[in-house]
C-alpha positions as CSV (number, residue, x, y, z in Angstrom):
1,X,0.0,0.0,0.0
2,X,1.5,3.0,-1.2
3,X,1.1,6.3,2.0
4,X,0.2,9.7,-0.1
5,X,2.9,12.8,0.3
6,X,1.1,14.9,3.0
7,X,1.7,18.2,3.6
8,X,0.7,21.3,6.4
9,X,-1.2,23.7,5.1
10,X,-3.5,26.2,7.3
11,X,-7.4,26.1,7.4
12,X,-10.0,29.0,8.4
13,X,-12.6,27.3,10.2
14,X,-15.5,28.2,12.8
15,X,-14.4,28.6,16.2
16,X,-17.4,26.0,17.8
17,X,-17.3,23.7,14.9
18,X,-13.8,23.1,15.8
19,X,-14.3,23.5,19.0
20,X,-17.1,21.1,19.0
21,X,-14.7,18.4,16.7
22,X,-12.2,18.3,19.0
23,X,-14.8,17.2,21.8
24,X,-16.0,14.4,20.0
25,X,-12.5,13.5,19.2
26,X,-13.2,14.1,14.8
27,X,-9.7,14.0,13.1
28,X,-9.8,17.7,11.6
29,X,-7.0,16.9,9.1
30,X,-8.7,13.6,7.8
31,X,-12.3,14.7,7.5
32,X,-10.6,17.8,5.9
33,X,-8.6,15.7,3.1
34,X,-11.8,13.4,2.6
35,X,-14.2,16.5,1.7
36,X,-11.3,18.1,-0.4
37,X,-10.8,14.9,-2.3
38,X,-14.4,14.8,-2.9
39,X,-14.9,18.2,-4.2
40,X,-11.6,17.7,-6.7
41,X,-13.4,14.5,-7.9
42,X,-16.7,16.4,-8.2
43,X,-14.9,19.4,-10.1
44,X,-12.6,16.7,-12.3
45,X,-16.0,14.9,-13.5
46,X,-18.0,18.3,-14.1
47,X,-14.7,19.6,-16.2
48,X,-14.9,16.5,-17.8
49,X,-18.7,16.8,-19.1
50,X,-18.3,20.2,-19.9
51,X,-15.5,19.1,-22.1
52,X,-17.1,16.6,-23.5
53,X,-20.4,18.2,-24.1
54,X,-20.4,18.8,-28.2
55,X,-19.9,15.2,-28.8
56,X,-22.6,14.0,-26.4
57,X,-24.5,15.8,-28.6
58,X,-23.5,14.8,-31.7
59,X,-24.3,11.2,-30.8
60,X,-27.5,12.1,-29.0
61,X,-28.6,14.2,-32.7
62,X,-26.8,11.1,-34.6
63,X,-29.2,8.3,-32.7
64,X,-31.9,10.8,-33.1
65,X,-31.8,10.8,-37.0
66,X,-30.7,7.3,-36.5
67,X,-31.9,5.3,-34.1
68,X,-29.8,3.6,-31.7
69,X,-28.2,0.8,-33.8
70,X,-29.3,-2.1,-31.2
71,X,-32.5,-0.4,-30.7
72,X,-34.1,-4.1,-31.7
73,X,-32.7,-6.1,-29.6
74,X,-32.2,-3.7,-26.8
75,X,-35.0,-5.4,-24.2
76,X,-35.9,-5.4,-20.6
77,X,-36.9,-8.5,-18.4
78,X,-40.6,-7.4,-19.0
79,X,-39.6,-7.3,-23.0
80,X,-41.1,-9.5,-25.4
81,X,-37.8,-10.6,-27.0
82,X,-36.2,-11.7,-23.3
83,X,-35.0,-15.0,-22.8
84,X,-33.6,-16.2,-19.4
């Protein structure tokens, strides 16, 4: 298991939510990293779409004029072309 680079940095945080952490014995500094690695994964993903946004909808007007080219076998359990 590989053990990530960390590194001090300083945080402005409310006095009795801090206060109130320490009490309950929350590790600051992990739930801190946790929530930041969340929002970089959120913001990586939403760059990501916005990037990729003209060709979602050049397939999206392509299997409009098209059809989706499994559209007849593409089936459900409730479908009448499913087979266990």
């Amino acid at each position: 298991m590989t053990t990530a680079t960390k590194r001090k940095t300083s945080l402005t945080l409310d006095a009795r939510t801090l206060e109130a952490a320490r009490e309950f014995g929350v590790n600051v500094s992990a739930v801190a990293d946790k929530a930041l690695e969340q929002a970089v994964a959120i913001a990586r993903q939403q760059k990501w779409l916005e990037e990729n946004a003209d060709a979602f909808a050049a397939q999206a007007a392509w299997h409009e004029s098209n059809d989706h080219p499994l559209a007849d076998i593409m089936t459900g359990p409730a479908g009448e072309t499913w087979k266990p």
